[in-house]
C-alpha positions, 0 to 999 in steps of 0.5 A: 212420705211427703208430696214431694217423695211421692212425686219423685218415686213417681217420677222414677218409676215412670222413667225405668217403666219402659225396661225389664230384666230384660227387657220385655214387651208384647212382640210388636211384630203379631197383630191379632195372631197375625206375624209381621215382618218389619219391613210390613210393618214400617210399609203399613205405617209410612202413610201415616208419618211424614217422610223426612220423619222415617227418614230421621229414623233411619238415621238415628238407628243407622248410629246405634250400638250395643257395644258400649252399655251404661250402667247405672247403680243406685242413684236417687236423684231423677234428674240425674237418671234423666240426664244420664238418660239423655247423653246415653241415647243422644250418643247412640247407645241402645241398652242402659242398665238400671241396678237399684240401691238399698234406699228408702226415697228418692229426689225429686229434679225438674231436669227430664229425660225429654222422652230419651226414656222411650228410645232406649232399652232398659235393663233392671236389676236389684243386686249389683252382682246379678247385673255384672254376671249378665253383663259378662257372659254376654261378652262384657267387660265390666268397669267401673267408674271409681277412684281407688288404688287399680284405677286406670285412666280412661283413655287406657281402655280400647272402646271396641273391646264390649265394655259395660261402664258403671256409673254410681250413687250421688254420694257414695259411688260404686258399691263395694259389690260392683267393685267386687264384681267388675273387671277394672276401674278407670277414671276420667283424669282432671287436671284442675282442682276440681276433684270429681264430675256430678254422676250425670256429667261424668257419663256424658264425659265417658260415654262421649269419650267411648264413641270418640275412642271407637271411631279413632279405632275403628272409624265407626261407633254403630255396629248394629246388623242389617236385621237389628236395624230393621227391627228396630226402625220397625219399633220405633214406628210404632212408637212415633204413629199414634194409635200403631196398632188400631192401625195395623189391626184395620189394615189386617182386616181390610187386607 
């Protein structure tokens, strides 16, 4: 395996470090076997971000949903999960599945996730099928973005109905066993000769167009609770305080 293999499977594993099946991290809310609610813990770090940076958080979670999940099969160039990365967190999704393909390597790009990986909780799978079954017994309707003979176009499809949309490999698609899997297939209709998006603007493409259909439909994309909004400005926090933990652990102990 060259440099540049090593670099780019590198690369990968650095953008999917964050996720899981599922995802799973040590609970952010115990410090030395001390439980904390979320709002202790935005409280015990707010001296130590500045307002208008909390705030920021705020904001962004007040946008967030689960409603509408990416999925992503198979891809082998790290630009193009950087990128899908990006428009699925700069559009207000909070959950991206990652299903691995059957490939030796992948493909090094310059592109990056510009950190969009650290906000985002991401779901891996190694087989297509172990993903949908998930996906539909949460309460998903899984599609696939594909082009065959029961396609439907995109704007066919009611966003606030919880839909998974499944995005596929550079080359080859979706598998034959996401088809499978899936509950419909839908494309993005294009009127000029250019016959299909590269997989990170298709995304871009569908998921803005997810968001769009909801707030036409429901007036509103964002649908977390009042509670998942406080656990997750609360996570956010600790990822935007350096040395979070240090800091609650002295707090703690000088309380």
């Amino acid at each position: 395996m060259s440099h540049h293999d090593l670099d780019a499977e590198d690369e990968m594993e650095r953008l999917l470090a964050a996720g899981g099946t599922p995802p799973v991290e040590a609970d952010p809310f115990t410090v030395d076997d001390v439980r904390l609610s979320p709002e202790r813990i935005v409280g015990l770090l707010r001296p130590h971000m500045r307002e208008r940076r909390l705030q920021r958080i705020r904001d962004v979670v007040a946008e967030r949903t689960r409603s509408v999940v990416p999925v992503v099969e198979g891809l082998v160039n790290t630009g193009n999960v950087s990128a899908v990365m990006r428009s699925v967190e700069a559009l207000g999704h909070q959950d991206m599945h990652v299903v691995r393909g059957e490939h030796d390597r992948y493909k090094h790009s310059q592109r990056t996730a510009q950190g969009a990986q650290h906000w985002l909780d991401v779901w891996h799978w190694d087989a297509p099928e172990a993903c949908a079954t998930h996906l539909q017994d949460a309460g998903y309707r899984v599609v696939a973005m594909h082009l065959h003979a029961d396609t439907v176009p995109i704007g066919a499809l009611d966003f606030t109905t919880p839909t998974a949309l499944v995005f596929g490999n550079e080359e080859a698609g979706v598998t034959d066993a996401m088809l499978e899997a899936s509950d419909a297939a839908c494309e993005v209709p294009l009127p000029g000769f250019t016959e299909s998006f590269n997989v990170s603007v298709a995304a871009a493409v569908a998921l803005y167009h997810a968001r769009q259909d909801r707030l036409d439909r429901q007036g509103h994309h964002a649908d977390l609770s009042e509670a998942e909004q406080q656990r997750l400005v609360a996570r956010f926090c600790l990822r935007s305080v350096n040395n979070a933990e240090r800091i609650l652990r002295r707090k703690i102990a000088d309380a």
